[in-house]
NUTORSE-32632 format. One line per 3 residues: number of its first residue (from 1); their letters; for each residue x, z negated, y negated of N, C-alpha, C, CB. Coordinates in Angstrom, 3 decimals. Each point is the difference from the previous one (the first is absolute). Glycine has a CB too. Layout:
N
NUM> A> X,Z,Y,X,Z,Y,X,Z,Y,X,Z,Y ~ ...
// end
This chain:
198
1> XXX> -4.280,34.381,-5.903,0.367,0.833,1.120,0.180,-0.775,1.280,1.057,1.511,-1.589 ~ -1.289,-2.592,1.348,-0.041,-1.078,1.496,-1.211,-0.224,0.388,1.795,-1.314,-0.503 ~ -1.439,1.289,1.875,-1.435,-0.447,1.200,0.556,-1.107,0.388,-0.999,2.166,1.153
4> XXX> 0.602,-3.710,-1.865,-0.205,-0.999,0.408,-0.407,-0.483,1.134,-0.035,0.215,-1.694 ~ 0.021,-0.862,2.758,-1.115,-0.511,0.625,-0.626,-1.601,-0.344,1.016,1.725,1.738 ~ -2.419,-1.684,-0.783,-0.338,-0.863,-0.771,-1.042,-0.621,0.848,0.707,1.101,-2.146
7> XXX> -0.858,-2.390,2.462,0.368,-1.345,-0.608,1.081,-0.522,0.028,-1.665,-0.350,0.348 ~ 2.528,0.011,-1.479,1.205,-0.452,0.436,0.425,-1.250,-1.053,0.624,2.516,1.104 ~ 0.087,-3.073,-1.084,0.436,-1.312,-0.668,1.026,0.655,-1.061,-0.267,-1.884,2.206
10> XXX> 0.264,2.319,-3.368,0.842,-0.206,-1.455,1.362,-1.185,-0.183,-2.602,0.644,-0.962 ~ 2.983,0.106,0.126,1.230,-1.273,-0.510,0.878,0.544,0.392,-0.785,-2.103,0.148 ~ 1.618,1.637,-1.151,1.685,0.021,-0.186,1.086,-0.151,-0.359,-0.736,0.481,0.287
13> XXX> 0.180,-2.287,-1.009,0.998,-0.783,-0.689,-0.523,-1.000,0.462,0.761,1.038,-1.923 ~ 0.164,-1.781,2.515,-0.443,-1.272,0.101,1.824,-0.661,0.787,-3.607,0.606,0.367 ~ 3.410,-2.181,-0.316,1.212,-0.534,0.507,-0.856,-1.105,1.199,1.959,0.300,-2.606
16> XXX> -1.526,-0.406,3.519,-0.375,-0.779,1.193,1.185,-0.403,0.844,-2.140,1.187,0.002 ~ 1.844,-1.749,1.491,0.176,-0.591,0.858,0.324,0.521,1.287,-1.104,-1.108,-1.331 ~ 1.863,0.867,1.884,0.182,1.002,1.099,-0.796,-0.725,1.349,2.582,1.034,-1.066
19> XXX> -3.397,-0.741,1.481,-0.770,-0.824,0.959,0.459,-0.106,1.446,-1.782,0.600,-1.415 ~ 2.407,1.212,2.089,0.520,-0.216,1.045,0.396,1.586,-0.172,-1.259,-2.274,1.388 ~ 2.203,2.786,-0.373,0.735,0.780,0.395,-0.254,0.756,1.179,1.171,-1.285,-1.152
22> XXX> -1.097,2.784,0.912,-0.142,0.718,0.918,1.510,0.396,1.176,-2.126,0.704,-1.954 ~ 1.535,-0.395,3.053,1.121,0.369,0.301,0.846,0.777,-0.342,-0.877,-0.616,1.023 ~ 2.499,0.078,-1.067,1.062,0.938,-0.067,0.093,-0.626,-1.354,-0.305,2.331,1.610
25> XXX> 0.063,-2.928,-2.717,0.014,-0.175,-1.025,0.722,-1.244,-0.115,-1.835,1.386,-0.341 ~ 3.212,-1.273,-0.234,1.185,-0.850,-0.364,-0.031,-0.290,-1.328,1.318,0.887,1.624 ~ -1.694,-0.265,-2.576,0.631,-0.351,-1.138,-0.862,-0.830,-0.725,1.284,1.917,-0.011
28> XXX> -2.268,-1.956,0.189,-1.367,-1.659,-0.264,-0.400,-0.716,0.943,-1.181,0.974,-1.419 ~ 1.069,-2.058,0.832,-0.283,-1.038,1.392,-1.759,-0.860,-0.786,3.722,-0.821,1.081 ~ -4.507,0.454,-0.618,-1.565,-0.791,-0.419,1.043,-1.051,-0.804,-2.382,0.181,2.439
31> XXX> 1.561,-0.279,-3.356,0.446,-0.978,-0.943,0.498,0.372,-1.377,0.475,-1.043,1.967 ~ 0.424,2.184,-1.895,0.594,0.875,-0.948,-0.700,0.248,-1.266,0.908,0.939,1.854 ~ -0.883,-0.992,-2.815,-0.773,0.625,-1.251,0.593,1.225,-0.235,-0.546,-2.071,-1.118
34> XXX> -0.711,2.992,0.971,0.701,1.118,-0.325,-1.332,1.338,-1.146,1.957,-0.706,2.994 ~ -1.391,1.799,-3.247,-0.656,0.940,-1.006,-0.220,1.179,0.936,1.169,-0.796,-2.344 ~ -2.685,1.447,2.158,-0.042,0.688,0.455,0.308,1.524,-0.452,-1.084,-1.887,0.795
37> XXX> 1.763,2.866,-0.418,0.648,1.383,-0.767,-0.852,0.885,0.460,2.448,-0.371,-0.124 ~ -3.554,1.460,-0.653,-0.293,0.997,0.941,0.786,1.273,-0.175,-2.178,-0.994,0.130 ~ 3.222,0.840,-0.691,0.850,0.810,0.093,1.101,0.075,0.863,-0.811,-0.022,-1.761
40> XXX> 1.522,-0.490,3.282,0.355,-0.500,0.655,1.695,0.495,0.684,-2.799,-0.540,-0.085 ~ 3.152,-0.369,0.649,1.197,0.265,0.586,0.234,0.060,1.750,0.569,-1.084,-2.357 ~ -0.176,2.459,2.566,0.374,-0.006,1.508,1.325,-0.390,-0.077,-1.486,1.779,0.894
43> XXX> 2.540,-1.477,-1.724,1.221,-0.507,-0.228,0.810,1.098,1.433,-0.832,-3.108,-1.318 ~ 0.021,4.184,1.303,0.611,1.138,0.844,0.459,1.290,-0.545,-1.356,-0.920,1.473 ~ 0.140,1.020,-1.845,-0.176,1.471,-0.761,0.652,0.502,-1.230,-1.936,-0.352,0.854
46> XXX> 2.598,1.728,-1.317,0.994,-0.025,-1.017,-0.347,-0.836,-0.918,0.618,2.010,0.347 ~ -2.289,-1.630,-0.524,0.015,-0.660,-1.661,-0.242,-1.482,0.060,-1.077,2.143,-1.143 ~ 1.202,-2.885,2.127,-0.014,-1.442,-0.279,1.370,0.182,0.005,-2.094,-1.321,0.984
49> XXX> 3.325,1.748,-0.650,1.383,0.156,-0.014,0.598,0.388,-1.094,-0.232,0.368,1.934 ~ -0.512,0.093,-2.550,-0.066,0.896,-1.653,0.398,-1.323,-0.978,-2.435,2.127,0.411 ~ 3.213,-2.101,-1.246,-0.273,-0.563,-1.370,-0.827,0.009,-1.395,1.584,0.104,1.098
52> XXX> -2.036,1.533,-0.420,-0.983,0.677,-0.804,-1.505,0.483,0.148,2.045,0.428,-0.367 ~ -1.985,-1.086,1.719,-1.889,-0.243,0.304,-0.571,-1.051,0.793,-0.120,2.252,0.028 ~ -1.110,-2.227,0.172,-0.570,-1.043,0.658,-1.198,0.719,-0.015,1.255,-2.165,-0.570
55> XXX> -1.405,3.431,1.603,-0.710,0.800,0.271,-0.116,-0.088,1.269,0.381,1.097,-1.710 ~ -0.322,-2.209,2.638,0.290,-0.066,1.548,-1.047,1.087,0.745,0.769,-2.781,-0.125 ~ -0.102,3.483,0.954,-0.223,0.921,0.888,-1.456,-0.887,1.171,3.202,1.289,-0.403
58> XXX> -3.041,-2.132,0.764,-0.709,-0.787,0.716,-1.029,-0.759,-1.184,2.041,-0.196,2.073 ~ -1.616,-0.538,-3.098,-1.129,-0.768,-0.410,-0.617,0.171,-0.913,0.760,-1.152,0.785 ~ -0.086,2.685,-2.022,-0.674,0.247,-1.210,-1.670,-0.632,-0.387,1.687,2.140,0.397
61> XXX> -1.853,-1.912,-1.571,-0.948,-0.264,0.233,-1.442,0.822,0.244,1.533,-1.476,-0.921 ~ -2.682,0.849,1.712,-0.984,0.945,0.583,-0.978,-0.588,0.087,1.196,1.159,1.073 ~ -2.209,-0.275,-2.353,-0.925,-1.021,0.027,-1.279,0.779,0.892,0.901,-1.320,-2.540
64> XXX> -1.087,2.532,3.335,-0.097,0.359,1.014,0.069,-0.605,1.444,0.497,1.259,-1.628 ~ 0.497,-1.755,2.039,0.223,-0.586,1.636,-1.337,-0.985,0.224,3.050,-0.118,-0.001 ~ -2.531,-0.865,-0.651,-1.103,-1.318,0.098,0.502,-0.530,1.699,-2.674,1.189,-1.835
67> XXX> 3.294,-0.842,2.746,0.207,-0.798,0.941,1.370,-0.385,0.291,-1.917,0.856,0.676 ~ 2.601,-1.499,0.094,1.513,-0.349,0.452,0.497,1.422,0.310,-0.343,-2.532,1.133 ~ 1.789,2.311,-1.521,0.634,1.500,0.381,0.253,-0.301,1.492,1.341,0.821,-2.416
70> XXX> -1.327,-2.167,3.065,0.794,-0.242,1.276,-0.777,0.836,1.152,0.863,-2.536,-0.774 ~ -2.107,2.411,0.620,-1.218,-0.045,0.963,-1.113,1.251,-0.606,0.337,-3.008,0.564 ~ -0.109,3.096,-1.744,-1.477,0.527,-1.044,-1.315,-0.382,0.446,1.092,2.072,-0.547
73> XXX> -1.327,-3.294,1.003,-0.990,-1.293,-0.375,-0.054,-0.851,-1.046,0.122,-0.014,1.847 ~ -1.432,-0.294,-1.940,-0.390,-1.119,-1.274,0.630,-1.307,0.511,-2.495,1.026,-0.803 ~ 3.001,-1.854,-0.152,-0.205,-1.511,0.462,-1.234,-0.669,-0.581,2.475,-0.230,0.151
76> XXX> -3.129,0.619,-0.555,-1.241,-0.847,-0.920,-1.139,0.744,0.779,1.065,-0.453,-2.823 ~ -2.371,-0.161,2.982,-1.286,0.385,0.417,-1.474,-0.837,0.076,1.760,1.206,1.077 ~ -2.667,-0.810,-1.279,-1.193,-1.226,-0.081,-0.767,0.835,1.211,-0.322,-1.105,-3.041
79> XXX> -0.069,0.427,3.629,-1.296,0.308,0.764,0.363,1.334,1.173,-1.679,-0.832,-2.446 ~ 3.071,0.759,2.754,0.745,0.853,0.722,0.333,1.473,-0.201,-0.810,-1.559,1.193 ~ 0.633,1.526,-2.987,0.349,1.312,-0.555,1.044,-0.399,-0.891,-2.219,1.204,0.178
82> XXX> 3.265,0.193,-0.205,1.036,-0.540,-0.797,-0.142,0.001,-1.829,1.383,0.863,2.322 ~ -0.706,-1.595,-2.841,-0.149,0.015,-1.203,1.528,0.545,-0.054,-2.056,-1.906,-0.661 ~ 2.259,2.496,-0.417,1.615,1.229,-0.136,1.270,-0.967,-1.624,-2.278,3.614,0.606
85> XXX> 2.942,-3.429,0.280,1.439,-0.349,-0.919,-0.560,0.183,-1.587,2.102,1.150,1.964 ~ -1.428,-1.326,-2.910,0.390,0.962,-0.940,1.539,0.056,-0.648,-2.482,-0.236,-0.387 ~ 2.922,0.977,0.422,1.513,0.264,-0.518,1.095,-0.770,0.748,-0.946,0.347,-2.293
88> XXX> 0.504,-0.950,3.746,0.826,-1.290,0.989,-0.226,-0.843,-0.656,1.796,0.752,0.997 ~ -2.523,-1.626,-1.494,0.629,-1.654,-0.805,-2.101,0.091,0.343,3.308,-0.221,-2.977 ~ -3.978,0.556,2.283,-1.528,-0.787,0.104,0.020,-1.690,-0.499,-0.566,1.715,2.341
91> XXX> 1.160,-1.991,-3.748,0.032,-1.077,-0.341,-1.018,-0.351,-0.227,1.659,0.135,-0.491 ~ -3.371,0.093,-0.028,-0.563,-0.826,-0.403,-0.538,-0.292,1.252,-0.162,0.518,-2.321 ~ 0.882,-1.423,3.430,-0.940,-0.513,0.681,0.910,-1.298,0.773,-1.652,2.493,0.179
94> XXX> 0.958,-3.552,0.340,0.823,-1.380,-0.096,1.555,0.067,1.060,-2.778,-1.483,-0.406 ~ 2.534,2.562,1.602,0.943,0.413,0.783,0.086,1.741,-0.125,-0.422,-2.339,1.573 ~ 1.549,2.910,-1.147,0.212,1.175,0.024,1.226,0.436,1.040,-1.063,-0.115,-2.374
97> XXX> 1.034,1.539,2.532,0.967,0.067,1.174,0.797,1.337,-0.385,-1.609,-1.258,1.983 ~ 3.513,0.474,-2.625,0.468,1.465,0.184,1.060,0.381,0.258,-1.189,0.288,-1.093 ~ 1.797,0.639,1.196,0.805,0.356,0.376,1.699,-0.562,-0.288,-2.097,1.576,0.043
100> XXX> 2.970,-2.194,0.366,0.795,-0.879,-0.560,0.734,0.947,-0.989,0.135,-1.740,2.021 ~ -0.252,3.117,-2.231,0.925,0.306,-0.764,-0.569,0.535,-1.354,1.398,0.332,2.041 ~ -2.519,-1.140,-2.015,-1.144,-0.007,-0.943,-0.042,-1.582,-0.864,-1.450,1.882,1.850
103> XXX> 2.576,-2.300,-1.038,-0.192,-2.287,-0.927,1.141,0.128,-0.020,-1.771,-2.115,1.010 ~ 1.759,1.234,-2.193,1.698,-0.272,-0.847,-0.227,-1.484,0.324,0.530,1.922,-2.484 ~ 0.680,-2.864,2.855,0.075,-1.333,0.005,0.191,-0.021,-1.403,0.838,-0.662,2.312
106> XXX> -1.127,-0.763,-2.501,0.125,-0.550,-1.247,0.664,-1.201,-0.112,-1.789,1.064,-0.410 ~ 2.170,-1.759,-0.777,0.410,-1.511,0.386,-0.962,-0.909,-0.049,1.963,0.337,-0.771 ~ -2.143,-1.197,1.600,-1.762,-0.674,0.423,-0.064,-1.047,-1.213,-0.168,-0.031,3.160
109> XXX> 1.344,0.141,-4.335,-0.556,-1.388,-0.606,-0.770,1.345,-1.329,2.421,-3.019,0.644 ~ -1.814,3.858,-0.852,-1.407,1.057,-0.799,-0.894,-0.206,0.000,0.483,1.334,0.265 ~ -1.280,-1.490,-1.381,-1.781,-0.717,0.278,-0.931,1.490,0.344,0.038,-2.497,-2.306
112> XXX> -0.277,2.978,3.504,-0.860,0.803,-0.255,-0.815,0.878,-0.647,0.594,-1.099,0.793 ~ -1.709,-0.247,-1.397,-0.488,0.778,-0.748,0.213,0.336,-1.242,-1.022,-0.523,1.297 ~ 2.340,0.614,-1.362,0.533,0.975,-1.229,1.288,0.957,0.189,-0.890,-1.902,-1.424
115> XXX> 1.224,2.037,2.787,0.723,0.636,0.044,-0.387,1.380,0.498,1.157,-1.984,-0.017 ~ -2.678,1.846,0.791,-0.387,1.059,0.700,-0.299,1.374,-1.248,-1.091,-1.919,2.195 ~ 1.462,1.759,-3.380,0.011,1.216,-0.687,0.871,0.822,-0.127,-1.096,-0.923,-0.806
118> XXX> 2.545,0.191,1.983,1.184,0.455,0.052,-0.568,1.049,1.173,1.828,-2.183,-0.904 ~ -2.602,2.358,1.849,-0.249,0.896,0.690,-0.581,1.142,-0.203,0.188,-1.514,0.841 ~ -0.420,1.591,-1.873,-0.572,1.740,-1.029,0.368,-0.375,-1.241,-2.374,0.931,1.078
121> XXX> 1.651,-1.217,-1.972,0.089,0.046,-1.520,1.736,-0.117,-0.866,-2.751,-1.288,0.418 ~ 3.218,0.040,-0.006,1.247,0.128,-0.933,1.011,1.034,1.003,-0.213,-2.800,-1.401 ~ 0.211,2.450,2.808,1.072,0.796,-0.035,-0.409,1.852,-0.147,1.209,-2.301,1.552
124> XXX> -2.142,2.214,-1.660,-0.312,1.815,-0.148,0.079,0.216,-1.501,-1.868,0.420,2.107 ~ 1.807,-1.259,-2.909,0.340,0.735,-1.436,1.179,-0.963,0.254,-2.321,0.864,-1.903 ~ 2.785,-1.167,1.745,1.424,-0.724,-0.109,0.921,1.332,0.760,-0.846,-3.154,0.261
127> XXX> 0.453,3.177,0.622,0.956,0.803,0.995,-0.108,1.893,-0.311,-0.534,-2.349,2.148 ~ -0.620,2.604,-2.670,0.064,1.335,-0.823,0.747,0.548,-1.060,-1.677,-0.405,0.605 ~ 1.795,-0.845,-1.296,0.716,-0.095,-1.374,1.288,0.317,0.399,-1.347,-1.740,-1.192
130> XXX> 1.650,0.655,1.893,1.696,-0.754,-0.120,0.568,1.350,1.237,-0.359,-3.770,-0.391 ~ -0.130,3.904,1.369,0.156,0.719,1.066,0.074,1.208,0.194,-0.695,-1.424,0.386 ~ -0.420,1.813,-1.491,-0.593,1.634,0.231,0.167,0.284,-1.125,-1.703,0.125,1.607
133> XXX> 1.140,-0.087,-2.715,0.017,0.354,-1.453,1.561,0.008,-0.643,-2.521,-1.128,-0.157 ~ 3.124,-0.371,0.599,0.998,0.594,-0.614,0.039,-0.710,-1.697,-0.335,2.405,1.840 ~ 0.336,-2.764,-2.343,0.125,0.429,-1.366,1.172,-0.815,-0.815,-2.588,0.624,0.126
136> XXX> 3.220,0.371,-0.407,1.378,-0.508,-1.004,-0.367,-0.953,-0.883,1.050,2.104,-0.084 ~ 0.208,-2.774,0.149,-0.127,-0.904,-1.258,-0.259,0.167,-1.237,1.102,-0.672,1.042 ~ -2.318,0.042,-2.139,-0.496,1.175,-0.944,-0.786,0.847,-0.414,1.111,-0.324,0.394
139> XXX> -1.860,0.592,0.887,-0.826,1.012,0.440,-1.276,-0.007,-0.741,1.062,-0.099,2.148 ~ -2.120,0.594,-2.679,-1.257,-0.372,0.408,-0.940,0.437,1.402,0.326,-0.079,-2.453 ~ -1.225,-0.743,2.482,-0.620,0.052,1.406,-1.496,-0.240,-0.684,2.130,-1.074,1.985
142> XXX> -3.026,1.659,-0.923,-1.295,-0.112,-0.571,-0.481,-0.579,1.260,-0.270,1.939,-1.861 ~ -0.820,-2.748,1.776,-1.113,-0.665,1.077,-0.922,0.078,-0.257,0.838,-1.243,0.598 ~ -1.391,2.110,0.755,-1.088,0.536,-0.466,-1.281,-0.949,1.505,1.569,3.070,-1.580
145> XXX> -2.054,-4.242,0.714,-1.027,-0.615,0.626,1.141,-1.745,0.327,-1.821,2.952,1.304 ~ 0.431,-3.508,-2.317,1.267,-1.758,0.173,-0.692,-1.211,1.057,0.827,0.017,-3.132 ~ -1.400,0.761,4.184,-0.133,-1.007,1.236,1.145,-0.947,0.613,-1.516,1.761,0.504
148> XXX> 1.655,-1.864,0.679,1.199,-0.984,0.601,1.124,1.241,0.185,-1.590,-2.206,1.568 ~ 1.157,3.575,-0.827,1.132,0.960,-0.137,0.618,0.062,-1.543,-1.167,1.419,1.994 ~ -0.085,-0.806,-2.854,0.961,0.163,-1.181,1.065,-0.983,-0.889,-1.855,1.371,0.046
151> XXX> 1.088,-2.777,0.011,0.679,-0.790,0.186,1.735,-0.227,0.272,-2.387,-0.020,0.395 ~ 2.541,0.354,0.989,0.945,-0.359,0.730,0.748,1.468,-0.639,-1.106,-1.795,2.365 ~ 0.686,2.853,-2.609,0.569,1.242,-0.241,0.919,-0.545,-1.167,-2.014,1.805,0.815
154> XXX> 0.809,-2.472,-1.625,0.880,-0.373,-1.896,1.128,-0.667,0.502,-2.084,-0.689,-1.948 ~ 1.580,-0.628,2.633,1.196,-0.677,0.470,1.329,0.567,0.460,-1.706,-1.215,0.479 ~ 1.508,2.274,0.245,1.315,0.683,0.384,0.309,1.146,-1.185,-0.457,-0.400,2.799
157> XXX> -0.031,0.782,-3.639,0.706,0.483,-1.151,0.749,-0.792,-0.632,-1.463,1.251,-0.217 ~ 0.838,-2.561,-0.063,1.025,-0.617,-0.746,0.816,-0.791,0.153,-1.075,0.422,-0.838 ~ 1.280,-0.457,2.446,1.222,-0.247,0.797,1.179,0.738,-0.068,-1.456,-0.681,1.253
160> XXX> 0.854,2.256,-0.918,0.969,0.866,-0.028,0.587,0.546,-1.848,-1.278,0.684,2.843 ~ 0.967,-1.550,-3.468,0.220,0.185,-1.650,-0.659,0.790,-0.740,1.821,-0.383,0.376 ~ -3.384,1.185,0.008,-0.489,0.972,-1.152,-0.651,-1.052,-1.528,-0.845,2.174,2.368
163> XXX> 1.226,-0.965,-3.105,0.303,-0.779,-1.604,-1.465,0.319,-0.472,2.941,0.518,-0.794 ~ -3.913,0.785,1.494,-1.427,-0.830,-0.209,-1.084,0.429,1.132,0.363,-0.058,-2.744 ~ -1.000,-1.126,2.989,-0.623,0.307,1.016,-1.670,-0.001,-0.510,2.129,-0.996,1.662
166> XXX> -2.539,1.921,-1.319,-1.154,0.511,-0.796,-1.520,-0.504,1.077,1.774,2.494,-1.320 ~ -2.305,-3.137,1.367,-1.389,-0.411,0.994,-1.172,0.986,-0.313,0.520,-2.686,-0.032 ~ -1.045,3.527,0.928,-1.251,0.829,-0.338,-1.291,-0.455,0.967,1.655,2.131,-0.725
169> XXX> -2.198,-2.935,-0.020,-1.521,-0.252,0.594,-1.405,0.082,-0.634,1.366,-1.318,1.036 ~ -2.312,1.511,-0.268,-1.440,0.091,-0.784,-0.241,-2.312,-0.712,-1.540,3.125,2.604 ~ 1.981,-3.495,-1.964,-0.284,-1.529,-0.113,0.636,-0.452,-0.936,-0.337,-0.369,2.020
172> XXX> 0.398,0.494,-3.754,0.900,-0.837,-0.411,0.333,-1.591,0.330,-0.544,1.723,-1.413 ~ -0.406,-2.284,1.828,-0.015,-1.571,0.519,1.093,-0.015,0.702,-2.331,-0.532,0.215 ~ 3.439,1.689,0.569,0.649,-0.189,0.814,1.316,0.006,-0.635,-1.592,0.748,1.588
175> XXX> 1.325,-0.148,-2.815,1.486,0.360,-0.923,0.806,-1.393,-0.379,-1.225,2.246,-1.315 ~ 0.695,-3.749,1.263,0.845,-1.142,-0.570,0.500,-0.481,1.599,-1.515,-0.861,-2.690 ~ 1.203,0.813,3.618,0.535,-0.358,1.539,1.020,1.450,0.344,-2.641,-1.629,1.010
178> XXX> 2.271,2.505,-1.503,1.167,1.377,0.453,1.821,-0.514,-0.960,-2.778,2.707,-0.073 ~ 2.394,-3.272,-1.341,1.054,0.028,-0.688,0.659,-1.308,0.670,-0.929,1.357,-2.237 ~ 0.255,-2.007,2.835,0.978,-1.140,1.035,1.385,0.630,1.054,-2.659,-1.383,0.243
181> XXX> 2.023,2.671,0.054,0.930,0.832,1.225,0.727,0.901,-0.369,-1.414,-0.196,1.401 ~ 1.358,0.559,-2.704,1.063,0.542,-0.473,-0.860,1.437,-1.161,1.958,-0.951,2.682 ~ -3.154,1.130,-2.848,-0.567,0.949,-0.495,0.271,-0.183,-2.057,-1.929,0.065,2.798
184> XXX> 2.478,0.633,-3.230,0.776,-0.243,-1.135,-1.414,0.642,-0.889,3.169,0.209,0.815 ~ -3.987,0.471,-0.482,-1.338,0.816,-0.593,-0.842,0.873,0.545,1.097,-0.166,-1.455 ~ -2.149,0.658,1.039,-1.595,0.144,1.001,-0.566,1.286,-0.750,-0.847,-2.928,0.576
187> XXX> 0.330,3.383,0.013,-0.637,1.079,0.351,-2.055,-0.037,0.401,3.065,0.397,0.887 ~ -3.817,-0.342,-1.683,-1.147,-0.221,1.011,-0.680,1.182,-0.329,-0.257,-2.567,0.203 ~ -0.054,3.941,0.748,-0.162,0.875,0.012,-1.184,0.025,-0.817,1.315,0.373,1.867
190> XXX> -2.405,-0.910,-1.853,-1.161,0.249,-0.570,0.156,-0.455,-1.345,-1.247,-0.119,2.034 ~ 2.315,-0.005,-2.717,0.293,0.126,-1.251,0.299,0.962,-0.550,0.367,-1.535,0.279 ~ -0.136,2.775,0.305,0.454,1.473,-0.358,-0.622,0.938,0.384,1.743,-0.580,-0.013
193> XXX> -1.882,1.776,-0.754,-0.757,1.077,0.622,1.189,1.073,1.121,-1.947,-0.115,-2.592 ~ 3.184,-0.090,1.952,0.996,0.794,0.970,0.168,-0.865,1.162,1.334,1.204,-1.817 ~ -0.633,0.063,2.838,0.768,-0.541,1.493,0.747,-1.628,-0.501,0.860,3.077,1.127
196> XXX> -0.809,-4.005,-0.340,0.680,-0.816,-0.188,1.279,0.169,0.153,-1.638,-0.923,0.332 ~ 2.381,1.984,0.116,1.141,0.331,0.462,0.620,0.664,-1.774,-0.829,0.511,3.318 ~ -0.400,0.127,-3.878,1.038,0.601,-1.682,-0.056,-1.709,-0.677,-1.237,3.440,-0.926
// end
């Protein structure tokens, strides 16, 4: 149901460098290491004020806009046509330009390239689980798909104490790296003729 535009630069995990600063912008300085969020903070609006969302009124996410909210211009372009955002961050490319309430500082001795999965993957199943889901101590929980989200999802089940955490994927190859994060037993749909859910 989205109208993309298009040519535009992808991405949306990654950890970098702060190169330089726009005006008005205090809270990063060039040099800074930091994560990019396309889920973002005006640190105005109720629900960045909320304890219970991070639905910002200003920066949700939109994978529609493709340009700066400041101006609604591109910063990227070849040959004096613009190439379009995607989601504010446009990580796969060696520089990018965004919005400060779109980068999390980090601590600069973090090695990068392993932390930049902290900018989507763990904390979105980590933070679904523990945050949103909820689940009592005890519980069972099901995961359904064991990428870096589902992953991080198991992980936060068995933080929050569920007594079994069930992994559902087409890949069994993925089932001995899932029981590292907390997945207690597996599910691989194309082993059954019923819903995976009976």
């Amino acid at each position: 149901g989205q109208t993309p535009v298009f040519p535009r630069i992808f991405g949306h995990e990654a950890g970098g460098i702060v190169e330089s600063v726009g005006e008005g912008v205090t809270d990063l300085a060039p040099g800074d290491h930091v994560l990019p969020v396309f889920t973002g903070e005006c640190k105005e609006c109720p629900h960045c004020k909320s304890a219970e969302s991070n639905m910002c009124d200003l920066l949700r996410i939109n994978t529609d806009r493709g340009v700066m909210i400041g101006d609604g211009k591109s910063r990227f372009s070849i040959n004096g046509k613009p190439i379009y955002h995607f989601v504010g961050t446009s990580t796969f490319s060696e520089y990018t330009v965004m919005h400060v309430g779109c980068v999390a500082k980090i601590n600069p001795k973090a090695p990068l390239d392993k932390v930049c999965v902290l900018s989507c993957g763990i904390s979105t199943g980590l933070g679904a689980t523990i945050n949103v889901a909820k689940p009592p101590k005890g519980s069972t929980v099901a995961i359904f798909g064991l990428g870096a989200v589902g992953l991080a999802a198991a992980e936060g089940a068995r933080i929050a104490g569920a007594s079994r955490i069930i992994g559902v994927d087409l890949n069994p190859n993925r089932f001995e790296e899932a029981r590292k994060f907390g997945c207690t037993e597996f599910v691989n749909p194309k082993d059954h003729d019923k819903p995976v859910q009976q």
